[in-house]
C-alpha positions in Angstrom: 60.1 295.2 0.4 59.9 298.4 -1.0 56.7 300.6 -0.3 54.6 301.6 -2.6 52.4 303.1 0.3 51.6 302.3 3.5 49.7 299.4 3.1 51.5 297.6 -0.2 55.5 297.0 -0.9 57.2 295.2 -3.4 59.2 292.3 -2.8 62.9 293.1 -3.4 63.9 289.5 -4.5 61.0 289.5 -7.4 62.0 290.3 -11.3 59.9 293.3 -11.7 57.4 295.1 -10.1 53.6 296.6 -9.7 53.0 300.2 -9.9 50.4 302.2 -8.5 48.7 303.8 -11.4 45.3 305.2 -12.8 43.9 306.0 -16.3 44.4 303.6 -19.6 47.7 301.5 -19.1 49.9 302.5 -22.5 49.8 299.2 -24.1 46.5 299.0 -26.2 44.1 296.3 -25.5 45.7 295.8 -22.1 44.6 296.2 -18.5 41.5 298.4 -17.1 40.6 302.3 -18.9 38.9 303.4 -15.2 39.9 302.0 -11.6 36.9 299.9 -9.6 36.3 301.8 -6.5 35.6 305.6 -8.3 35.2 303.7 -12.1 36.7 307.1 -13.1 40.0 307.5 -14.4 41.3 309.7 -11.5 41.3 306.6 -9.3 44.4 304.2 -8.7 45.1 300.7 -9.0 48.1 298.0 -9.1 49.6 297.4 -12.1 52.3 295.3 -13.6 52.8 295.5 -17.5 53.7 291.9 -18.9 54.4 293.0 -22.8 58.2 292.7 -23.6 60.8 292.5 -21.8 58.9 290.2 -19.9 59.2 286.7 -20.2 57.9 283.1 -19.0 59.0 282.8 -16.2 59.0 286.4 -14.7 57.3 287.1 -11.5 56.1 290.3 -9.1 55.2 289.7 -5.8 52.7 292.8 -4.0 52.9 292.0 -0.5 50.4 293.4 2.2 51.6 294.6 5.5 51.0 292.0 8.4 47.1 291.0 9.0 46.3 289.4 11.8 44.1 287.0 10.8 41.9 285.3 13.6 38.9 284.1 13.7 36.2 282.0 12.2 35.0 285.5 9.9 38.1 286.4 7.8 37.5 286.8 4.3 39.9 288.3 1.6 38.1 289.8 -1.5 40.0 291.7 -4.4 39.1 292.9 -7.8 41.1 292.2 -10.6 41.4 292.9 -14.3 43.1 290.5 -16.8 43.2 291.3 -20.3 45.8 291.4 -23.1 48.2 288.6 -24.4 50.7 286.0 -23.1 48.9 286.4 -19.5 50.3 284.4 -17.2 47.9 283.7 -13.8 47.9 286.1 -10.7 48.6 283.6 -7.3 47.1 284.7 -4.4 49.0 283.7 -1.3 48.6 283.9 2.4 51.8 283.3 4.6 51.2 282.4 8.0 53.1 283.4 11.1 55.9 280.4 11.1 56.8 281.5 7.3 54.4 278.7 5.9 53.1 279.8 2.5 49.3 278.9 1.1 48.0 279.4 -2.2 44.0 280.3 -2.2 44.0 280.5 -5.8 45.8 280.9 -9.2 43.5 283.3 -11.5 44.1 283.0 -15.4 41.1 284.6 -16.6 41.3 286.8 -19.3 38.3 289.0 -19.3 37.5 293.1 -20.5 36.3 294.1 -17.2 36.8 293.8 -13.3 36.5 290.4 -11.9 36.0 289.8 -8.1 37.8 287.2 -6.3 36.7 286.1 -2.5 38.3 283.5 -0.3 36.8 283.0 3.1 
């Protein structure tokens, strides 16, 4: 993968990729105006922007480093933010050791505002 930073990379093999970004995203009507942690515009999020050239069909994958997950306590909570048109859904996946994949969930809301997914 290549590394956006220490903790994220994209997967070589998708079609296009996330970017780490802040502020309004440049397509109007689009994505989040202020990141979730700070809700300012000086803080950073993932981004991927699905207006043209995308197309059905098109996929980028933002893969964590390895987590060791053991235990009866694991949770995985995100926020998200899903607005604009010709949204596909974001799949969340968890790979275990042996290269078997899961899917927790496929999230196709559209909504003006961050959402919160958890999976325990």
């Amino acid at each position: 993968s290549s590394g956006i930073n220490a903790e994220y990379g994209n997967l070589v093999s998708d079609i296009f990729d996330w970017t780490r970004y802040r502020g309004e995203t440049a397509s109007y009507g689009t994505g989040p105006r202020v990141d979730h942690t700070t809700l300012t515009e000086e803080g950073y999020y993932m981004y991927i922007e699905t207006s043209l050239p995308r197309k059905l069909g098109d996929y980028a994958v933002l893969q964590s480093h390895w987590l060791s997950l053991t235990g009866n306590n694991c949770v995985l909570s995100i926020f998200y933010h899903m607005e604009g048109s010709n949204l596909g859904a974001l799949a969340v996946q968890v790979e275990d050791g042996s290269g078997g994949t899961t899917t927790l969930g496929n999230l196709t809301a559209e909504a003006d505002g961050w959402q919160h997914g958890r999976w325990p």
